[in-house]
N, C-alpha and C positions, 0 to 999 in steps of 0.2 A: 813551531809557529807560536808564537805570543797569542794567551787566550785574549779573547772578546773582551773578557771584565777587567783583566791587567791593562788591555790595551785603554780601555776605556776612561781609567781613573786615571794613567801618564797623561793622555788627553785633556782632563779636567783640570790637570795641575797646571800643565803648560799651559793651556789657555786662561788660567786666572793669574798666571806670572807674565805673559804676554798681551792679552785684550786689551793694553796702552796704546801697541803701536796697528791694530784694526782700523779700518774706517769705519764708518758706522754700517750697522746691517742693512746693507741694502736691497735684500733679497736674491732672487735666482741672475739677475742680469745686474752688471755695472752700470750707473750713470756716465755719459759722457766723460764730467768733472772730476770723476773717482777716478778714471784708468787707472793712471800714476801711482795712485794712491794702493790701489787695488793691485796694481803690478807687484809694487814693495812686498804686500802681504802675501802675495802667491809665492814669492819666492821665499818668505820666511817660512813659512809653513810647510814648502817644499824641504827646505834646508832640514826642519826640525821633521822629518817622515811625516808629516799627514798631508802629502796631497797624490793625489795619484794611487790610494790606498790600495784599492785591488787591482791597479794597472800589474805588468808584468816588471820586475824589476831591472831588465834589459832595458824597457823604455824611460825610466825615470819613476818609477812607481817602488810599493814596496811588497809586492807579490800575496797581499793577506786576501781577505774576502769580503764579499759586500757587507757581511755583518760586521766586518770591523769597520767599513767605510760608513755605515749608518748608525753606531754608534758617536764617530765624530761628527756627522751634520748633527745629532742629539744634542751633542755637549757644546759644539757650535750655536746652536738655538738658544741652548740655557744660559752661555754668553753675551749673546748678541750681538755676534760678529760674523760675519759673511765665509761660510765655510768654501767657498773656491770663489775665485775672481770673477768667474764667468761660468751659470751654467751653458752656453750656448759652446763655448771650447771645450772645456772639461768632461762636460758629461755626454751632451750630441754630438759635437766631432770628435770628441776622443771617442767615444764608445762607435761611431758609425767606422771609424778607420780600424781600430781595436777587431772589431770583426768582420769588415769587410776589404782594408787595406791590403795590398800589396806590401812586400816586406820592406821595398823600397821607401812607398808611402811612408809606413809607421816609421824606420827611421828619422826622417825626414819629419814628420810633423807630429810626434808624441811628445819628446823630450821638451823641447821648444815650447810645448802647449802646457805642459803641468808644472814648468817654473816659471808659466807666467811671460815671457818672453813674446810669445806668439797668444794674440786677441783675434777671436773669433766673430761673426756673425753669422745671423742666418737668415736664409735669402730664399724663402719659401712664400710667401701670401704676395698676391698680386692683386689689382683693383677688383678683376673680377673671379677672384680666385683665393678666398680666404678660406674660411670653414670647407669649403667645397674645393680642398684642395689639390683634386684630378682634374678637375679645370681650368688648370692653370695653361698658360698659353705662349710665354716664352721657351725658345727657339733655339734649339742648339743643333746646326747642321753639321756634318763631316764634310774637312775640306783638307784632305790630306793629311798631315797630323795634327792639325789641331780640329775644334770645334768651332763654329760663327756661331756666335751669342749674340739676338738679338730679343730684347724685351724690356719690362718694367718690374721692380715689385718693390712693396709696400710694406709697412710696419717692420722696419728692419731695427733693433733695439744693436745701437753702437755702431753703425756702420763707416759712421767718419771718424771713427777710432781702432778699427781693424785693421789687423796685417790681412786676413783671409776670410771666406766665408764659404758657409754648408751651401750650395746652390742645386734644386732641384729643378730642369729645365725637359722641355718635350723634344724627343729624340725623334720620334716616328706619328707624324702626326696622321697617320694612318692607321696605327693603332687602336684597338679600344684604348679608353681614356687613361687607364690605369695602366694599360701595357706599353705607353709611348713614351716614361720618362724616364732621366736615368739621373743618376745624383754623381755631382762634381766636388770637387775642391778648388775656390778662386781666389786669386792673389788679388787681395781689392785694389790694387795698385796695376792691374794691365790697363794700356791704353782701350777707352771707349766707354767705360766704369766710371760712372758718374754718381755720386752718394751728393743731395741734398735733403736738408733738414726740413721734416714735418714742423710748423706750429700749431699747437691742440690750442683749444678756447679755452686751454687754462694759462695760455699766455710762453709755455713751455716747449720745450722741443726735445721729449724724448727720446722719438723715434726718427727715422730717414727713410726716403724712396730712394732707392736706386735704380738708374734705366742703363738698357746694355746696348750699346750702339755697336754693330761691326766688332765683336769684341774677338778675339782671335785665343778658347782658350788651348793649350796645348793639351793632346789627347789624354796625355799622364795624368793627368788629373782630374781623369772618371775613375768613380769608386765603383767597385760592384759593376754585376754586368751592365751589358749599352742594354737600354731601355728594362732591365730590372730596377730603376730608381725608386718605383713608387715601393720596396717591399726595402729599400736598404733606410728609406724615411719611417716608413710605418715602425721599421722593427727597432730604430733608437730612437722613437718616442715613448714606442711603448716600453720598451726595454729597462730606463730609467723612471721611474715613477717616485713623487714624491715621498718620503720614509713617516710616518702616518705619528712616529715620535713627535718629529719637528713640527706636525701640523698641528697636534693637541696644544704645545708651549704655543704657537702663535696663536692659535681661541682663547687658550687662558688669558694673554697678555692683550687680546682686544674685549674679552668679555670685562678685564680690570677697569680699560679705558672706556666702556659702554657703564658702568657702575657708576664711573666720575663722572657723567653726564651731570648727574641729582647733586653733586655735592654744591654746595653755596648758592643752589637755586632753590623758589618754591616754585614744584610741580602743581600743577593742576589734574585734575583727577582723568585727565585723558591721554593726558605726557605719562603721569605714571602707570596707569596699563600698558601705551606704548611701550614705553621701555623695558614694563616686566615682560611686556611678550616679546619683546628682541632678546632680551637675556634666557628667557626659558626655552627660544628658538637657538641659543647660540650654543649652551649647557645640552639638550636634546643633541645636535652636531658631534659635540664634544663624546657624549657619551657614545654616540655613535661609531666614531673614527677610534676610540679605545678598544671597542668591542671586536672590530675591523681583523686586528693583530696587524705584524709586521708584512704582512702581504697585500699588493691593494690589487683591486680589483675593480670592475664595473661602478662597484657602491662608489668610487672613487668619484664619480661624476656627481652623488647626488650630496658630496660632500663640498664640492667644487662649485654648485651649484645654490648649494642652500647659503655659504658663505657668501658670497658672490651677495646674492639679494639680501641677506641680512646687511651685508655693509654699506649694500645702496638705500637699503632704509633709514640704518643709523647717518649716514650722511643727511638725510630730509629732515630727520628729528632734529638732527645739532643744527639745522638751519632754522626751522622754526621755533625753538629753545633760545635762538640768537635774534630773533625777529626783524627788526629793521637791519640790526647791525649787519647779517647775513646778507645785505644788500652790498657790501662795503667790499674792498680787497683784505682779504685776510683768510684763515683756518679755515672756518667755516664755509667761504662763499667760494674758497679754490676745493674742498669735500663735494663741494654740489655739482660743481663743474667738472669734475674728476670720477665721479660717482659711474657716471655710464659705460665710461670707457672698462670697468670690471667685469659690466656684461658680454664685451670681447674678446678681453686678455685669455692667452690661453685657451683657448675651444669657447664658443659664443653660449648662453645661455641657451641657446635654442638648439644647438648640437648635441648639449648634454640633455637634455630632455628626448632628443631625440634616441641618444644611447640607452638613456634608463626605459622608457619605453620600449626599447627593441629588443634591449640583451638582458634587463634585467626584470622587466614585465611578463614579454615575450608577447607585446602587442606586434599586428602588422606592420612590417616595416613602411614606412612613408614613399609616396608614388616618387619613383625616378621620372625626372622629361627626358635624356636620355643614356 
């Protein structure tokens, strides 16, 4: 096996002989706009070995280890190019089929997924059912061999650009709430699957609701046992965790862009505390997630967490640093409009408080209503 550091530096080379034909970094999910774009690069990248790095090599992977595959999102970061097309396919449905798939499944939907080929979503949060996601309330009955899907959900990032999606739906509504679901695989293309486009108040539409009307899906395509879903979810969320490398390069490169705030303006002596206290809040972060090592853990939240609110701050400052003009269409006034939605993405500010209190304090857990 190719060590880590050999792997590491082919990786740096390739990627600064190839970062022409990347789209831009667009982080864990593709924009709509990007597919295409982001299709080409999954397949180059597949072609040249880095994608699928610790899959198994039967499936389109190249059978190395996590630490070779976290070395390349590393050298991907220091790039600034989107090291897979899609976390929602590559890392949740490959890794939830990876270890919970039938051998049929993984045939069927590995290969297809790590050249790019096959685009994923995921079909987990519903109106009333986001953070608090055992509450969720779509409906999958047994009706011979297939399943009847009937529901809604919400914040689905790409969904009218998927071939398939990760779908968590309540099997046994008799259950307690965590013992009724079970997790699927869905062709967004069976009749009764309806994907329409969210517009946010920044004018944009990144995400989509999809509702499931009568949807007939076929039973092969539960993953994991019937009503084990909620542990086949939990365990490829948690399973993949951010690589805490990639996370320190993207502080540096917004604490750069928090610095450039001051340049060719005069601060006033209230802006300039401001700012040093967002930068020595951001530095504090930074040293934090160093300290961390390659493993994450709980801290994870309060890293998720402090970022989060330092970038909704820096968005207020750059608005009032911009004063009227911040009234206008532009950088500025879509940061402010955009700002809140950080407090959601990915587990809500209140969740992770809720974590760091519980698992890493060891305060009382918060009252269940049921």
């Amino acid at each position: 096996m190719i060590p880590v550091e050999e792997f590491q530096h082919h990786a740096a080379e390739w990627l600064a002989a190839n970062r022409e034909h990347a789209p831009r970094d667009y982080g864990a999910i593709c924009p709509p706009e990007l597919v295409g774009h982001g299709r080409v690069w999954q397949r180059r990248i597949h072609d040249a070995g880095f994608a699928g790095i610790h899959w198994p090599v039967e499936h389109g992977g190249r059978g190395l280890t996590p630490e070779h595959n976290a070395v390349w999102q590393l050298e991907c970061a220091r790039a600034g190019v989107p090291a897979v097309l899609n976390m929602v396919g590559l890392v949740l449905a490959g890794g939830a089929v990876l270890m919970y798939g039938s051998d049929d499944q993984k045939r069927e939907q590995l290969r297809p997924t790590v050249t790019g080929e096959r685009v994923w979503c995921q079909l987990f949060s519903e109106p009333g059912a986001g953070s608090d996601l055992g509450s969720l309330s779509t409906r999958a009955e047994r009706d011979g061999d297939a399943f009847v899907v009937n529901g809604q959900k919400v914040w689905c990032s790409g969904g009218r650009v998927s071939e398939w999606g990760i779908l968590m739906a309540r099997t046994d509504p008799s259950a307690p709430k965590h013992q009724g679901i079970s997790f699927f695989l869905c062709p967004m293309d069976l009749p009764g699957v309806e994907v329409r486009p969210l517009r946010q108040m920044t004018g944009e539409s990144e995400f989509d609701e999809v509702f499931f009307t009568d949807v007939r899906l076929p039973a092969e395509h539960l993953l994991g046992p019937l009503h084990g879903g909620w542990q086949v979810g939990m365990s490829v969320l948690t399973n993949e965790r951010g690589h805490i490398g990639t996370s320190v390069i993207g502080l540096e490169r917004r604490l750069a862009q928090m610095t450039a705030l001051s340049e060719g303006r005069e601060l006033g002596a209230v802006e300039r505390q401001e700012l040093t206290a967002l930068l020595s809040h951001g530095t504090a972060l930074k040293a934090m997630a160093q300290r961390q090592g390659p493993i994450a853990s709980t801290a994870a939240s309060l890293l998720k967490l402090g970022i989060t609110e330092m970038m909704f701050d820096v968005a207020m400052l750059r608005g009032d640093l911009a004063g009227a003009g911040a009234l206008l269409d532009g950088p500025d006034s879509l940061g402010i409009l955009a700002a809140p939605g950080g407090r959601i993405a990915g587990g809500t500010s209140q969740v992770q408080r809720n974590i760091i209190g519980e698992r890493l304090l060891g305060l009382p857990r918060e009252p269940r209503t049921s």
